[in-house]
C-alpha positions in Angstrom: -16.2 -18.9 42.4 -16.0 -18.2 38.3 -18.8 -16.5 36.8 -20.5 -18.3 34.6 -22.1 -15.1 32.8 -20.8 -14.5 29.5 -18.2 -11.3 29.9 -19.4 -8.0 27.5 -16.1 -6.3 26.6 -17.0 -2.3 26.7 -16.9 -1.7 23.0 -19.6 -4.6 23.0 -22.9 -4.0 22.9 -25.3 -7.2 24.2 -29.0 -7.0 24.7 -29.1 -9.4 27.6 -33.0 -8.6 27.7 -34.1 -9.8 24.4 -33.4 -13.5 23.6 -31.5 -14.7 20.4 -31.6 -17.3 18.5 -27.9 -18.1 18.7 -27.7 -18.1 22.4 -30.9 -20.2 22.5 -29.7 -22.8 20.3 -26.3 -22.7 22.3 -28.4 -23.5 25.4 -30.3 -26.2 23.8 -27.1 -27.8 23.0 -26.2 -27.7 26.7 -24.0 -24.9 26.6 -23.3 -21.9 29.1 -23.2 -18.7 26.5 -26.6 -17.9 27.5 -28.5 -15.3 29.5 -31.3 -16.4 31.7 -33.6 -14.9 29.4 -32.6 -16.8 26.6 -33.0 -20.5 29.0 -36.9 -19.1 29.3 -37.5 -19.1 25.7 -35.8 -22.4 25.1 -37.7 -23.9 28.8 -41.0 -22.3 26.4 -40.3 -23.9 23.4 -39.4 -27.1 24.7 -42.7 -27.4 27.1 -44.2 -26.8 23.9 -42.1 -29.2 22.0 -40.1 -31.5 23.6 -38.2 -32.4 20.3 -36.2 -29.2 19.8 -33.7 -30.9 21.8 -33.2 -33.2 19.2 -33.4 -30.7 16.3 -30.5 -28.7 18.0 -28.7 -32.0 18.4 -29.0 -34.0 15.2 -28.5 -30.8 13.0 -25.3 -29.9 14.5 -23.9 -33.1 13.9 -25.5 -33.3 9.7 -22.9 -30.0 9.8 -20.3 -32.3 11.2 -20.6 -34.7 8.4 -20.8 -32.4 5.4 -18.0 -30.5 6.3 -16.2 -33.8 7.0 -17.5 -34.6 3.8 -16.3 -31.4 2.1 -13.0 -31.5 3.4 -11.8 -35.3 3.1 -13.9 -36.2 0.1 -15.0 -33.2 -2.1 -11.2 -31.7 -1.6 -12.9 -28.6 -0.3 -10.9 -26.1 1.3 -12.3 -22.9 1.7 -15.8 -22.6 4.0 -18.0 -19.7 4.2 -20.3 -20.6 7.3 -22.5 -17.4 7.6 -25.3 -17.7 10.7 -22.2 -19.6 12.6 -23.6 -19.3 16.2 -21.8 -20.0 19.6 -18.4 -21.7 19.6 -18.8 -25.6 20.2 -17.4 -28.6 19.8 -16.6 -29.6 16.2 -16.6 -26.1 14.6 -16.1 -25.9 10.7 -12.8 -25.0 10.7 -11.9 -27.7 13.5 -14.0 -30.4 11.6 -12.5 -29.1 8.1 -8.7 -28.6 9.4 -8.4 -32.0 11.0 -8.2 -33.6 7.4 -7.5 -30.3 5.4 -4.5 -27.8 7.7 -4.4 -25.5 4.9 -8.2 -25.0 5.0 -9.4 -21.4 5.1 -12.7 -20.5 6.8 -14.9 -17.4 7.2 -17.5 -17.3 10.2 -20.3 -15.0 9.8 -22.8 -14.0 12.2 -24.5 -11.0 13.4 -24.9 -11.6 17.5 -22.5 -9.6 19.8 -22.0 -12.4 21.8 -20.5 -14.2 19.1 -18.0 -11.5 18.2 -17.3 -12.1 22.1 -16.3 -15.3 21.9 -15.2 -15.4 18.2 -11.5 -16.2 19.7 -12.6 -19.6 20.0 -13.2 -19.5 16.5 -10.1 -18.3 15.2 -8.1 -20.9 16.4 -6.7 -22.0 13.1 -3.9 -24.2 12.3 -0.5 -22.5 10.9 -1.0 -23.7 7.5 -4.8 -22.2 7.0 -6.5 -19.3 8.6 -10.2 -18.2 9.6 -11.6 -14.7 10.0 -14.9 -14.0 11.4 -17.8 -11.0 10.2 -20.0 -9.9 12.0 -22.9 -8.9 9.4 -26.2 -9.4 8.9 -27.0 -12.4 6.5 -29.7 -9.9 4.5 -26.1 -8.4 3.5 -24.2 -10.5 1.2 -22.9 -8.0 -0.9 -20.7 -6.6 2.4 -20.3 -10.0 3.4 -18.6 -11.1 0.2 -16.4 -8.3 0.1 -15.1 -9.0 3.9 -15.1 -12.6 3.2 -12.5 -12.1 0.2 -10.0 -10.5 2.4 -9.3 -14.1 3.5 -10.5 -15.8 0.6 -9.9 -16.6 -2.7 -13.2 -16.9 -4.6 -11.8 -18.0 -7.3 -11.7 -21.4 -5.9 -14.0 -23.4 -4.9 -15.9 -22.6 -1.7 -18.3 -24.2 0.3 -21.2 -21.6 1.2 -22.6 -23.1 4.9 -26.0 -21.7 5.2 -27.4 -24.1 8.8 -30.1 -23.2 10.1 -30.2 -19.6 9.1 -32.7 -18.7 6.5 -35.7 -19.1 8.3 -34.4 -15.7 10.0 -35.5 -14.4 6.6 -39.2 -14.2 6.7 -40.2 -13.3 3.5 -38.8 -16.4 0.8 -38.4 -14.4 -2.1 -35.6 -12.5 -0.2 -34.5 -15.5 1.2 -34.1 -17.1 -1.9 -32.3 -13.6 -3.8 -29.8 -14.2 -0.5 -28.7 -17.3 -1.3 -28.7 -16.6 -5.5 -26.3 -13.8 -4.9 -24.4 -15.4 -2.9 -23.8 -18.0 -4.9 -23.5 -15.9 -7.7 -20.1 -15.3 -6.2 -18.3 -18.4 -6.3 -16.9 -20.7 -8.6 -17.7 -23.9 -10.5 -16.9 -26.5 -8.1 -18.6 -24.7 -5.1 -20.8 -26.1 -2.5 -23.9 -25.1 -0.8 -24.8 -26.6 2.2 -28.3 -25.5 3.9 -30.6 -26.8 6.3 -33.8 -25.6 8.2 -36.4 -26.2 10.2 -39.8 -27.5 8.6 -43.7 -26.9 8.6 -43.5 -31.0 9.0 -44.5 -31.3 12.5 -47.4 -29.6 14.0 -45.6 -29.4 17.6 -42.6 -27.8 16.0 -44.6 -25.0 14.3 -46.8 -24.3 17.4 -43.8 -24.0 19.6 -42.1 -21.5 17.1 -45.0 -19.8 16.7 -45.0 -18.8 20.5 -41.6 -18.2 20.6 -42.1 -16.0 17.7 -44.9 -13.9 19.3 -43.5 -13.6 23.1 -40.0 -13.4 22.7 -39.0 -10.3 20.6 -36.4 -11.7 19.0 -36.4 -11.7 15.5 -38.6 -14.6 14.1 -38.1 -17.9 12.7 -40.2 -19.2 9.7 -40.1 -23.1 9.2 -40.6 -23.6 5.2 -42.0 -26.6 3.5 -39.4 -29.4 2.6 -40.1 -28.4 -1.4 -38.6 -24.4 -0.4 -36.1 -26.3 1.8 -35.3 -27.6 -1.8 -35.7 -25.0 -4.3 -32.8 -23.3 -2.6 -30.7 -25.7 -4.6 -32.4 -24.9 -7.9 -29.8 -25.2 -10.9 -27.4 -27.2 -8.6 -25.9 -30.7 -8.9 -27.4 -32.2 -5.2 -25.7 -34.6 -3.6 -26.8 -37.8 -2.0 -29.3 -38.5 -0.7 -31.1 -35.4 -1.9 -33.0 -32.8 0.3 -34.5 -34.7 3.3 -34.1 -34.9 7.7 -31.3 -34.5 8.5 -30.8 -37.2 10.7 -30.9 -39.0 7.1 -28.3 -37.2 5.3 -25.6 -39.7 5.2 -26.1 -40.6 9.1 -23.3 -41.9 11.5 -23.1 -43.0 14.7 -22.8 -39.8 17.1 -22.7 -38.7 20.6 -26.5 -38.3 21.0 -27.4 -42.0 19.2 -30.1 -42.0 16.9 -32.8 -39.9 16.8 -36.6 -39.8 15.0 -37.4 -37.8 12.0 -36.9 -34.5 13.1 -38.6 -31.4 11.3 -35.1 -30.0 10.2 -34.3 -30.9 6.4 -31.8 -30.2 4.1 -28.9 -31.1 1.7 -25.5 -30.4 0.3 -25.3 -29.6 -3.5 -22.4 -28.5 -6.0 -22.3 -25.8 -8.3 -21.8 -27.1 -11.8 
């Protein structure tokens, strides 16, 4: 019988004792790169909350969309996706390389699974490519200079930020994160960002106790208007900062879906 555990190469290092946020959020997408420690936090958070189903659900598929988007519409083709998480279906560079071949993308992410299975993520078509760093997103400056090995930022990029900066506790830093980042690219560039909100009470009380008993690095939900400031000085899209189950929704594979407290916004650098 195949084991469903996910396999630690030896030069691999994985706390399987500690959960993590990307292996949590893969479970709560119904996936199997998890370790039994990481199902208990997600069981906790959704006894707590039933909703974070949802969240995990609905966000994944605004990511679908703007890099859809991006790629078909904004003539985008070069994505920085940094805080990428467990392969899925409809990665960036699947999503971006379906109407784009030639589109070059970068994963970033700082989980050992990940690196584990970033094979599934390098599965580019002939004409593009995609690399993936493992880093810390506190690191741009290393991240930038890895990232230019594959590309060229002296065209356009779109800088995927989903779901990752309420990993950065303190906003200020948060905020110089992004800036520098940004810094880096071109007119023309995109950012793309989402995260979770203070907006519903249920949502904050079940982070809050996954914060305190877990031990894994914390996640802060942020007002909608700090959601929003990380866009300062850029040209936001349509229809603005809000849920995203309302940034320009589609049908999907999980229907619709309430308000969820998980807002945020695509916006282009002038």
């Amino acid at each position: 019988m195949a084991d469903d555990k996910p396999r630690e190469p030896d030069a691999v290092k994985i706390d399987s004792t500690v959960p993590h946020s990307a292996r949590v959020w893969n479970y709560m997408l119904g996936g199997k790169d998890n370790y039994p420690v990481d199902r208990q936090a997600g069981d906790r958070i959704r006894q707590v909350f039933p909703g974070m189903v949802d969240i995990a659900r609905q966000s994944r598929y605004m990511l679908v969309r703007v890099v859809q988007h991006l790629a078909a519409e904004a003539g985008i083709r070069q994505f920085l996706d940094i805080g990428t998480g467990l392969p899925t279906v409809d990665n960036t560079h699947e999503v971006a390389q379906r109407n784009a071949p030639e589109s070059r993308i970068v994963y970033v992410d700082n989980d050992p699974l990940v690196l584990v299975h970033a094979a599934a993520l390098l599965t580019s078509a002939p004409e593009g490519a995609t690399d993936y760093i493992q880093a810390d997103v506190r690191d741009p400056d290393f991240i930038l200079g890895k990232a230019a090995e594959t590309l060229d930022f002296s065209r356009p990029t779109a800088l995927m930020l989903m779901g990752i900066m309420g990993l950065v506790a303190d906003y200020d830093e948060a905020r110089t994160v992004v800036d520098r980042l940004l810094a880096a690219l071109p007119s023309g560039s995109y950012l793309a960002l989402y995260d979770g909100t203070d907006t519903d009470p249920a949502y904050v009380q079940a982070l809050g106790g996954y914060n305190r008993g877990s031990g894994a690095i914390p996640y802060t939900p942020r007002s909608p208007e700090k959601i929003a400031r990380f866009f300062d000085g850029l040209e936001l899209l349509e229809p603005g900062v809000v849920p995203v189950t309302a940034w320009r929704p589609e049908p999907n594979p999980w229907g619709t879906a309430p308000e969820v407290a998980c807002w945020g916004g695509v916006a282009r650098k002038a």
